[in-house]
Gaussian input, Z-matrix of N, CA and C with variables (Angstrom, degrees):
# hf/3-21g

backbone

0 1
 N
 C     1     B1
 C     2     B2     1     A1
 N     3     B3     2     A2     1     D1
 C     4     B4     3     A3     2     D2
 C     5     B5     4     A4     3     D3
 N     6     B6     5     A5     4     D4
 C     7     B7     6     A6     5     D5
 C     8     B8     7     A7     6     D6
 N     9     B9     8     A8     7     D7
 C    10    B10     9     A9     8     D8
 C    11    B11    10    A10     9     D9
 N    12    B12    11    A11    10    D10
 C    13    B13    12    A12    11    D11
 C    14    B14    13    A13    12    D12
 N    15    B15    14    A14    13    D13
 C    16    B16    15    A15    14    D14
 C    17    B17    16    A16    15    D15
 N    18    B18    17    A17    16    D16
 C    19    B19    18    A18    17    D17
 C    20    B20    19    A19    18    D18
 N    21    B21    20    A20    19    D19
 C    22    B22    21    A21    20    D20
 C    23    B23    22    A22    21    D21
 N    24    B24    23    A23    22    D22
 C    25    B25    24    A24    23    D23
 C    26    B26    25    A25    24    D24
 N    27    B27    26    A26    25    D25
 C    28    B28    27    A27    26    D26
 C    29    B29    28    A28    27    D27
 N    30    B30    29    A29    28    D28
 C    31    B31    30    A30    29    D29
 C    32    B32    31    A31    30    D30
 N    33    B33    32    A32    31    D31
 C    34    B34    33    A33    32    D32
 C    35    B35    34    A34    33    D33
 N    36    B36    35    A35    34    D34
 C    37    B37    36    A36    35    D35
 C    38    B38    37    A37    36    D36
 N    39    B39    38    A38    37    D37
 C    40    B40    39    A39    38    D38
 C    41    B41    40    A40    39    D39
 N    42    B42    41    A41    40    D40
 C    43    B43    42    A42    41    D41
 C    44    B44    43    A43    42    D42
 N    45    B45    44    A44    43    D43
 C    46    B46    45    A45    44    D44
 C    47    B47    46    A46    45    D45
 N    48    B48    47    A47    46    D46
 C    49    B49    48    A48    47    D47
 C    50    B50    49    A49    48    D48
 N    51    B51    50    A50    49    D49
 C    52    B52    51    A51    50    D50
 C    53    B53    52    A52    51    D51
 N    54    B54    53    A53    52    D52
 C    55    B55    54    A54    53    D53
 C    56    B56    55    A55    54    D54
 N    57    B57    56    A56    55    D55
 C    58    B58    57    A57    56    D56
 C    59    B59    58    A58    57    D57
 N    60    B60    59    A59    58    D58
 C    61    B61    60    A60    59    D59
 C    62    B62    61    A61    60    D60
 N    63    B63    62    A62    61    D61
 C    64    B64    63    A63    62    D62
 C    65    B65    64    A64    63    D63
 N    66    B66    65    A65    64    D64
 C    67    B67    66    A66    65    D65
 C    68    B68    67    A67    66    D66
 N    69    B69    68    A68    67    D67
 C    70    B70    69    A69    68    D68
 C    71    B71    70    A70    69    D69
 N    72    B72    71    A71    70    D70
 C    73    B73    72    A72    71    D71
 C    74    B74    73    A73    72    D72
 N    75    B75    74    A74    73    D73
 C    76    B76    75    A75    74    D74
 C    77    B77    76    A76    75    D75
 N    78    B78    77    A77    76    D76
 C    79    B79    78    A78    77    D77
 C    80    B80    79    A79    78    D78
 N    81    B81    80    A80    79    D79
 C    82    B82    81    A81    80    D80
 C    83    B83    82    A82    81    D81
 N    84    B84    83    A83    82    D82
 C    85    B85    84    A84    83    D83
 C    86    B86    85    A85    84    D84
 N    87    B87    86    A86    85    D85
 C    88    B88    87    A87    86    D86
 C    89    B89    88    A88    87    D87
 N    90    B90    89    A89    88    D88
 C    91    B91    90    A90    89    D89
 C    92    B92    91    A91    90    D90
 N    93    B93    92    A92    91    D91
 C    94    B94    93    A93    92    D92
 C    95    B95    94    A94    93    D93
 N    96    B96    95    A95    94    D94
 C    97    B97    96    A96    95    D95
 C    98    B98    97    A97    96    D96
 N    99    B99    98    A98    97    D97
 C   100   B100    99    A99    98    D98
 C   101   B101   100   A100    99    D99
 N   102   B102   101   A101   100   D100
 C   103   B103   102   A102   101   D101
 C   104   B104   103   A103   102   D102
 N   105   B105   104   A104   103   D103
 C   106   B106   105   A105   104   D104
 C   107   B107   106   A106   105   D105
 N   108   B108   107   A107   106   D106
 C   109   B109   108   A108   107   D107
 C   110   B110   109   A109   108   D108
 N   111   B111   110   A110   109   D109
 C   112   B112   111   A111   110   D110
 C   113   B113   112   A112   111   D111
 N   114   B114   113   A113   112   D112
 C   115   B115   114   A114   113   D113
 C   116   B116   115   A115   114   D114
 N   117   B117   116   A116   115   D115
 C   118   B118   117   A117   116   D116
 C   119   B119   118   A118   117   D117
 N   120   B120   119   A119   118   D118
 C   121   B121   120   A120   119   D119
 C   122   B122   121   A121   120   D120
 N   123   B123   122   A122   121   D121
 C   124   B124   123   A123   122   D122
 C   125   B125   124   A124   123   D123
 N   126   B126   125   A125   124   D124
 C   127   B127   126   A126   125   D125
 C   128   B128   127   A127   126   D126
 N   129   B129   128   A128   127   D127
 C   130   B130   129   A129   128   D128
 C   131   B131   130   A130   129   D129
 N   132   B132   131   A131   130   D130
 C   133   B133   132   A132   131   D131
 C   134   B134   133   A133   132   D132
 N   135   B135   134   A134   133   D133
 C   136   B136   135   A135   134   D134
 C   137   B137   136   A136   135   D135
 N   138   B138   137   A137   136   D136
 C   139   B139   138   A138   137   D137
 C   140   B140   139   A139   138   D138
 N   141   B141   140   A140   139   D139
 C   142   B142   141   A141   140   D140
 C   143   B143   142   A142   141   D141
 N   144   B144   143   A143   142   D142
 C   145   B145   144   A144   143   D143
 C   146   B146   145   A145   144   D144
 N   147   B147   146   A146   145   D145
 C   148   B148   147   A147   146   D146
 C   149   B149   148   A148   147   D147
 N   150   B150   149   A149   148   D148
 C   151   B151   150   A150   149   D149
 C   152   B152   151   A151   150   D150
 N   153   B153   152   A152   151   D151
 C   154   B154   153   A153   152   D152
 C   155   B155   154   A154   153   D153
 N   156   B156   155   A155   154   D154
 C   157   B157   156   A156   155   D155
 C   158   B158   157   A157   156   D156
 N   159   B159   158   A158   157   D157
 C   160   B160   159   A159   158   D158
 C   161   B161   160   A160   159   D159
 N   162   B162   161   A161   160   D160
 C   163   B163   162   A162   161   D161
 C   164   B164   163   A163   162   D162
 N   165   B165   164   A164   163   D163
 C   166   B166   165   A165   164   D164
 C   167   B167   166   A166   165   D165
 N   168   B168   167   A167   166   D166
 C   169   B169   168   A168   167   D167
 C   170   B170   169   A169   168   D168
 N   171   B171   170   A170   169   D169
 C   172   B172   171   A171   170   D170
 C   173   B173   172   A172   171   D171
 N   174   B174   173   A173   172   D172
 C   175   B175   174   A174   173   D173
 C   176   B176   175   A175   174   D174
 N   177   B177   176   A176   175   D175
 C   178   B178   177   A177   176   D176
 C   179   B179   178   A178   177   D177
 N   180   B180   179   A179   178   D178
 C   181   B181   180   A180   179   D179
 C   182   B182   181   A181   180   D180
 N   183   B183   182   A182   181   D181
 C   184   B184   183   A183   182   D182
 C   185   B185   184   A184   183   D183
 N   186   B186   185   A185   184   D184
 C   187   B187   186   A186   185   D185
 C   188   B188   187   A187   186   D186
 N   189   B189   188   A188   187   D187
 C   190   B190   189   A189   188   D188
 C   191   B191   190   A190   189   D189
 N   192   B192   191   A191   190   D190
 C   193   B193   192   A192   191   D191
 C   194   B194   193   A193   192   D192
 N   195   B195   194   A194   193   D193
 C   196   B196   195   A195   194   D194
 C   197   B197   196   A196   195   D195
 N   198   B198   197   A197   196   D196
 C   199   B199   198   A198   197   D197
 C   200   B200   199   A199   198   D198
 N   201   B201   200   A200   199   D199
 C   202   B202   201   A201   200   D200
 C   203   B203   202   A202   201   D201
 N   204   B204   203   A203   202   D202
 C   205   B205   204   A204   203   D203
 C   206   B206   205   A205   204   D204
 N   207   B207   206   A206   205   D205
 C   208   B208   207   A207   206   D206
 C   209   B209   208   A208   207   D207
 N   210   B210   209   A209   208   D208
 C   211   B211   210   A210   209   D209
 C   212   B212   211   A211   210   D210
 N   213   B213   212   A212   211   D211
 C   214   B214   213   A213   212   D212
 C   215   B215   214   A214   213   D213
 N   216   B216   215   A215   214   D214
 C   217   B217   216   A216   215   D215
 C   218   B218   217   A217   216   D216
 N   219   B219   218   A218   217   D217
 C   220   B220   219   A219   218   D218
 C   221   B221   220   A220   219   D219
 N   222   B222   221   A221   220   D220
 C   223   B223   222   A222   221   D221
 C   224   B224   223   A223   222   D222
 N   225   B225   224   A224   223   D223
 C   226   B226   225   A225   224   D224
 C   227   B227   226   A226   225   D225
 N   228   B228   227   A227   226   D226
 C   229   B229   228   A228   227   D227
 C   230   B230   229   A229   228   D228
 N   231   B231   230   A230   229   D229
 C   232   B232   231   A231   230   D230
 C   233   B233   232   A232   231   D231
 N   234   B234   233   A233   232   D232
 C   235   B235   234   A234   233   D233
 C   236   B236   235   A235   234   D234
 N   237   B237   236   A236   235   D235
 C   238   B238   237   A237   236   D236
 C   239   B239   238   A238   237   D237
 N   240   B240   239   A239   238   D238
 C   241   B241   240   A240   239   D239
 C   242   B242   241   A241   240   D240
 N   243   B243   242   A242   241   D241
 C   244   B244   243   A243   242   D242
 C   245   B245   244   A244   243   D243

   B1=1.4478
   B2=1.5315
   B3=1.3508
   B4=1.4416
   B5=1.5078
   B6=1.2968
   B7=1.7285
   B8=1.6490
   B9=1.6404
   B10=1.7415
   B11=1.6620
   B12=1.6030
   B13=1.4063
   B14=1.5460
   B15=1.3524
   B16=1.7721
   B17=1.9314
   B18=1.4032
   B19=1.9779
   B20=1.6036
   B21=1.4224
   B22=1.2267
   B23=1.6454
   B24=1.8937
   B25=1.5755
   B26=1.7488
   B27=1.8015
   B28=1.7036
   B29=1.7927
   B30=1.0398
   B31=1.7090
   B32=1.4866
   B33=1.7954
   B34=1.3436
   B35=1.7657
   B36=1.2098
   B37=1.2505
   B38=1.7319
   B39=1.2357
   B40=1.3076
   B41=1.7791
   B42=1.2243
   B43=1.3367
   B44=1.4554
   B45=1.2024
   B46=1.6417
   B47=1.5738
   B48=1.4287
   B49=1.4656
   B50=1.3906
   B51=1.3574
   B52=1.8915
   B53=1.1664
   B54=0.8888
   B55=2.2600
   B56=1.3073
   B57=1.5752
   B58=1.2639
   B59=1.0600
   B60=1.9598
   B61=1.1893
   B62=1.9670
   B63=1.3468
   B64=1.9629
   B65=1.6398
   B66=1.3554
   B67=1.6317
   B68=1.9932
   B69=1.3822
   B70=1.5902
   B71=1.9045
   B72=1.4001
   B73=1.5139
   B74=1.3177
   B75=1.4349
   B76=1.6957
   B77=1.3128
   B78=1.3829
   B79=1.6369
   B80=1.5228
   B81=1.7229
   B82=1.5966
   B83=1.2051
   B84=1.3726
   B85=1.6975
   B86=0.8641
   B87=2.1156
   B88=0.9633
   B89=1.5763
   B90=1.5582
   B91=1.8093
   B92=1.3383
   B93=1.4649
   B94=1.1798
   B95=1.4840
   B96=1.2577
   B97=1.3887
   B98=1.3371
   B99=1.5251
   B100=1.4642
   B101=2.4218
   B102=1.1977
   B103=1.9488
   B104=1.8258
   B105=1.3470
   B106=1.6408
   B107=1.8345
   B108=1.2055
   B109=1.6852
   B110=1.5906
   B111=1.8930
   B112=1.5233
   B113=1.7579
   B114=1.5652
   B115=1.6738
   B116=2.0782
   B117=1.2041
   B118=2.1547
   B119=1.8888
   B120=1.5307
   B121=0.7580
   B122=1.2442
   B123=1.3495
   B124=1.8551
   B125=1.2143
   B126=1.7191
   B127=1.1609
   B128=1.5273
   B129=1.9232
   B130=1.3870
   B131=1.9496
   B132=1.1280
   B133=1.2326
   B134=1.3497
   B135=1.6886
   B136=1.3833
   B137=1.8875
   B138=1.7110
   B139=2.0234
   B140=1.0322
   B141=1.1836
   B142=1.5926
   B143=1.5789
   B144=1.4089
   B145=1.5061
   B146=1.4146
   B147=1.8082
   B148=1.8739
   B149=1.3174
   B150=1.6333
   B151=1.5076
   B152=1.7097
   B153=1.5072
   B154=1.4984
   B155=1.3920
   B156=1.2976
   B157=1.6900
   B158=1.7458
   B159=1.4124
   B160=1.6451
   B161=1.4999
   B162=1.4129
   B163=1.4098
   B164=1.4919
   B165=1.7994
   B166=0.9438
   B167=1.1438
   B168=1.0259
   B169=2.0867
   B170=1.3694
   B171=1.7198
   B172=1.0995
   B173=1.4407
   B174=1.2268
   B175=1.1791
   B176=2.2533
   B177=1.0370
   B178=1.5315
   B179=1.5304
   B180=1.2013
   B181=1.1798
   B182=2.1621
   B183=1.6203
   B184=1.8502
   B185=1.7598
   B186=1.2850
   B187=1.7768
   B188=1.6168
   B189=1.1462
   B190=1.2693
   B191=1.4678
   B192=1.3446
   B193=2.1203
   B194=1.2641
   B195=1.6331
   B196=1.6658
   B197=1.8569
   B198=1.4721
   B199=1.3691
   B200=1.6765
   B201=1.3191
   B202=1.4559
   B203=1.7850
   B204=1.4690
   B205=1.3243
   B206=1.4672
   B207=1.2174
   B208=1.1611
   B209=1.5203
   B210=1.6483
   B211=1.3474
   B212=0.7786
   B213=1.5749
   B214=1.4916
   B215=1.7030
   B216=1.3664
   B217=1.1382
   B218=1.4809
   B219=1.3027
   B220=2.3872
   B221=0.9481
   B222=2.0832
   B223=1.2364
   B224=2.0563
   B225=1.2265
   B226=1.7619
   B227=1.6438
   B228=1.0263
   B229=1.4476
   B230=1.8300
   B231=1.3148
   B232=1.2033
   B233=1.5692
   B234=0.7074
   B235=2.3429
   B236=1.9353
   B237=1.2263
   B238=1.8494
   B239=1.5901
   B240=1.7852
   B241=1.3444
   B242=1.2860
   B243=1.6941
   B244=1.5061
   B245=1.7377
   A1=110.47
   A2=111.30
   A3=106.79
   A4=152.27
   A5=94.35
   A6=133.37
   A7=97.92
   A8=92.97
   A9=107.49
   A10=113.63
   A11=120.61
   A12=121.38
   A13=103.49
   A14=91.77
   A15=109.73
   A16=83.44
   A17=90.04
   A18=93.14
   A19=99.20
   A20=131.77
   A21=121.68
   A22=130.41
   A23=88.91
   A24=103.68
   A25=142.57
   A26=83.94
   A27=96.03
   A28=75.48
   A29=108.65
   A30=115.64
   A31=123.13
   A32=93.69
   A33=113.37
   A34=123.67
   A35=104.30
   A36=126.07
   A37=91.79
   A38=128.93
   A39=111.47
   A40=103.19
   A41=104.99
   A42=99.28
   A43=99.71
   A44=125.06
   A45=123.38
   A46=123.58
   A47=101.87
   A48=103.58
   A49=110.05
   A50=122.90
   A51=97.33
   A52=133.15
   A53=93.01
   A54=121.32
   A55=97.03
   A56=132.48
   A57=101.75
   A58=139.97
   A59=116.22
   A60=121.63
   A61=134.45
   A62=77.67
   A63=102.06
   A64=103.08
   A65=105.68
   A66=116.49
   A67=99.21
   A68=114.79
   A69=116.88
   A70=76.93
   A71=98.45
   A72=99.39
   A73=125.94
   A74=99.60
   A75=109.59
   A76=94.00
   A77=138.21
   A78=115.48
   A79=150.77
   A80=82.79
   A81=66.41
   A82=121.06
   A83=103.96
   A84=106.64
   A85=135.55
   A86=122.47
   A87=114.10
   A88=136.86
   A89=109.20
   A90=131.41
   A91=81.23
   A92=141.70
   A93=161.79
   A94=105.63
   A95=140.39
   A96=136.72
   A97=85.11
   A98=134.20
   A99=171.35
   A100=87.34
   A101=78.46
   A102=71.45
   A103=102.60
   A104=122.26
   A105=103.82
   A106=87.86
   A107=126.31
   A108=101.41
   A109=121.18
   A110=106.29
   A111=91.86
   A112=91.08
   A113=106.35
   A114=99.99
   A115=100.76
   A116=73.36
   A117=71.09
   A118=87.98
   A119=141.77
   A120=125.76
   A121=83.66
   A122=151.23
   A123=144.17
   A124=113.75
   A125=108.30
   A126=148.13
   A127=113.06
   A128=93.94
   A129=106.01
   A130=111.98
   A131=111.45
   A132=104.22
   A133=127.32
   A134=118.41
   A135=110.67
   A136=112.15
   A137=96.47
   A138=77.03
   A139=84.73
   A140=160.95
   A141=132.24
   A142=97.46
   A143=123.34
   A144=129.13
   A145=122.47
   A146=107.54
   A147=104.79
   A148=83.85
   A149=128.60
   A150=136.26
   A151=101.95
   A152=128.87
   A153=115.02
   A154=70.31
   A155=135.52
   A156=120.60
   A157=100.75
   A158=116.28
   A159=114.50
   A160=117.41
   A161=123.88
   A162=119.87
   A163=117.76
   A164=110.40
   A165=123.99
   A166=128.49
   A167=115.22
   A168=129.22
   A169=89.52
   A170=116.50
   A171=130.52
   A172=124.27
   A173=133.28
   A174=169.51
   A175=94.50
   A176=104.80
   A177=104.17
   A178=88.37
   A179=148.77
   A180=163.92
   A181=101.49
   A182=73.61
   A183=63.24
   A184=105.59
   A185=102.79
   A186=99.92
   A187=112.81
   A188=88.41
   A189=105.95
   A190=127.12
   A191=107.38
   A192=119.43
   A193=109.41
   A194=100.85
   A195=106.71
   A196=115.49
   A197=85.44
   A198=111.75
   A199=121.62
   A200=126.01
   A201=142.05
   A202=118.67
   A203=117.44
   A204=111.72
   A205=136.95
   A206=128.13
   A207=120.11
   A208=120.07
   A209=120.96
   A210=117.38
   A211=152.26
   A212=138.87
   A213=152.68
   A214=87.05
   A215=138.05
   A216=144.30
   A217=136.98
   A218=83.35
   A219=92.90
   A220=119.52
   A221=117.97
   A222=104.64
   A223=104.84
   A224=107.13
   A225=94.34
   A226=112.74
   A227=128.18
   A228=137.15
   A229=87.01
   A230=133.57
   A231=124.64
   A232=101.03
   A233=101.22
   A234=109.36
   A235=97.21
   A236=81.38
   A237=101.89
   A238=112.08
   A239=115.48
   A240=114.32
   A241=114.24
   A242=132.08
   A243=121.20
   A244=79.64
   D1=-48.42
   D2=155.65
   D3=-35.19
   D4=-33.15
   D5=170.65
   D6=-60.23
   D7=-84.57
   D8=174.18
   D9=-27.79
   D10=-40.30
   D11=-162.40
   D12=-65.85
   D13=-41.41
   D14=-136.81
   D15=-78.35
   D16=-49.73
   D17=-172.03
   D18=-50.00
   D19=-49.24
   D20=-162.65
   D21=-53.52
   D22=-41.39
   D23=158.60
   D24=-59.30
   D25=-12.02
   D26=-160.47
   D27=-95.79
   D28=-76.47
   D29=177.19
   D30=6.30
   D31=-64.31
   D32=-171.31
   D33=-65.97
   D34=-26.07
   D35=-159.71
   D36=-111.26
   D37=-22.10
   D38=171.28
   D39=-99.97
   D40=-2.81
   D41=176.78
   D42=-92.40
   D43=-46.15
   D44=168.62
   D45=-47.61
   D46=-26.87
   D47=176.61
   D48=-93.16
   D49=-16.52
   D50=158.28
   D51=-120.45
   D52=14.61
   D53=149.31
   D54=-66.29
   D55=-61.65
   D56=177.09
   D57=-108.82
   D58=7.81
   D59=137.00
   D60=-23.94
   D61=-68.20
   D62=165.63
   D63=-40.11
   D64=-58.17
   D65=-166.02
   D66=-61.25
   D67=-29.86
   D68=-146.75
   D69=-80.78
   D70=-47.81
   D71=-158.61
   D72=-76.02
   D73=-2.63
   D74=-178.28
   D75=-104.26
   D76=-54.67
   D77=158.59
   D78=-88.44
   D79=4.17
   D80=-175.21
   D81=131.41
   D82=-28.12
   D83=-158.66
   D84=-89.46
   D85=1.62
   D86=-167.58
   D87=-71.96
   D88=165.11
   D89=3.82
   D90=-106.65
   D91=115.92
   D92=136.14
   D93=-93.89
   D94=-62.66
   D95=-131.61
   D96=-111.38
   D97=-34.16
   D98=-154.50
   D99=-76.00
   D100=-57.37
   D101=-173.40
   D102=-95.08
   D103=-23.68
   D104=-170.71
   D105=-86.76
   D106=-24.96
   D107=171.69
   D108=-68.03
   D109=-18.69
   D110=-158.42
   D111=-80.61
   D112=-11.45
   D113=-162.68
   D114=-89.63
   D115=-15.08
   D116=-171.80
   D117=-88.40
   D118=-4.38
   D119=-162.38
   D120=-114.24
   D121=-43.39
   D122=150.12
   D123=-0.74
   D124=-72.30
   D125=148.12
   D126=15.23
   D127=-90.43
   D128=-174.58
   D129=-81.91
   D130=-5.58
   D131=159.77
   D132=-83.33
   D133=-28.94
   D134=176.06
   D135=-82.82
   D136=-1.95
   D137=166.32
   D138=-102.82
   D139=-13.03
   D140=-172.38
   D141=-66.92
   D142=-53.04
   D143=160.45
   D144=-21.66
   D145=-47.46
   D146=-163.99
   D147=-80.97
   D148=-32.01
   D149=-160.07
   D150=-69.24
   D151=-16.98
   D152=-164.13
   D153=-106.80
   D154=-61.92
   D155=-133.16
   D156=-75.65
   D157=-22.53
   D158=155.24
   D159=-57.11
   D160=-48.37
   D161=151.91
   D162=-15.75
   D163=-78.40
   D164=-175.03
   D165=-51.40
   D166=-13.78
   D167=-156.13
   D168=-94.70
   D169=-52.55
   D170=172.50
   D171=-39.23
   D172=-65.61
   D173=-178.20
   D174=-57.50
   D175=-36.78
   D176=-175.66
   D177=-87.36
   D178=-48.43
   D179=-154.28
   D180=-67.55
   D181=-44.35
   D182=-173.85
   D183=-87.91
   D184=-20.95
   D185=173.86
   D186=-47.92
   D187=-54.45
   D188=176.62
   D189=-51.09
   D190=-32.94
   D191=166.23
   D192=-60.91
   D193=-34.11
   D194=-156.55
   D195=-80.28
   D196=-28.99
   D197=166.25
   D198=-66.61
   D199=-8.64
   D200=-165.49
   D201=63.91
   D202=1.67
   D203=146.15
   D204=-54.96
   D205=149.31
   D206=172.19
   D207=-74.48
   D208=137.81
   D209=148.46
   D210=-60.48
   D211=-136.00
   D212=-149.66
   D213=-102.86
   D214=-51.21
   D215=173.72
   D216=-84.47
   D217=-5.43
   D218=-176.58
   D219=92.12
   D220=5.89
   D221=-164.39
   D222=-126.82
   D223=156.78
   D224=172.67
   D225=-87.95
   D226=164.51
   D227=-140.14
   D228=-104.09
   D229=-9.48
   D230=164.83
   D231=-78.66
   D232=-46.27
   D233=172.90
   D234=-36.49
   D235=-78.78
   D236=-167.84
   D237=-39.05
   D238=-41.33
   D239=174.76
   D240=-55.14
   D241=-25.55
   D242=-126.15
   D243=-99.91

């Protein structure tokens, strides 16, 4: 899961950097387009990040129903279906 985190951040930010590489070199601009893609591409990798490890939180949460502890709400997950 760690793997998954870490790639999403590297991803984003190398995908942001030649989105606006492409953008610098087709007009002109560099590094204008070159730094607001690598930072909007940071960006979308660190929520894809808050977006898995909420997954995950989740995912411990229901082990935990299945197990007859209580969850996130006080209730067991045979309750929650009905």
């Amino acid at each position: 899961m760690a793997m998954r985190m870490s790639l999403e951040i590297v991803t984003g930010v190398a995908a942001g950097g030649l989105i606006g590489w492409g953008f610098d070199q087709w007009l002109g601009t560099a590094p204008w387009f070159l730094l607001a893609f690598v930072l909007l591409g940071a960006m979308a990798g660190i929520r894809n990040v808050i977006r898995i490890a909420a997954e995950v939180e989740r995912g411990s949460d229901d082990v935990k129903d299945e197990n007859g502890a209580s969850g996130r709400n006080g209730s067991r997950s045979d309750e929650r279906d009905q």
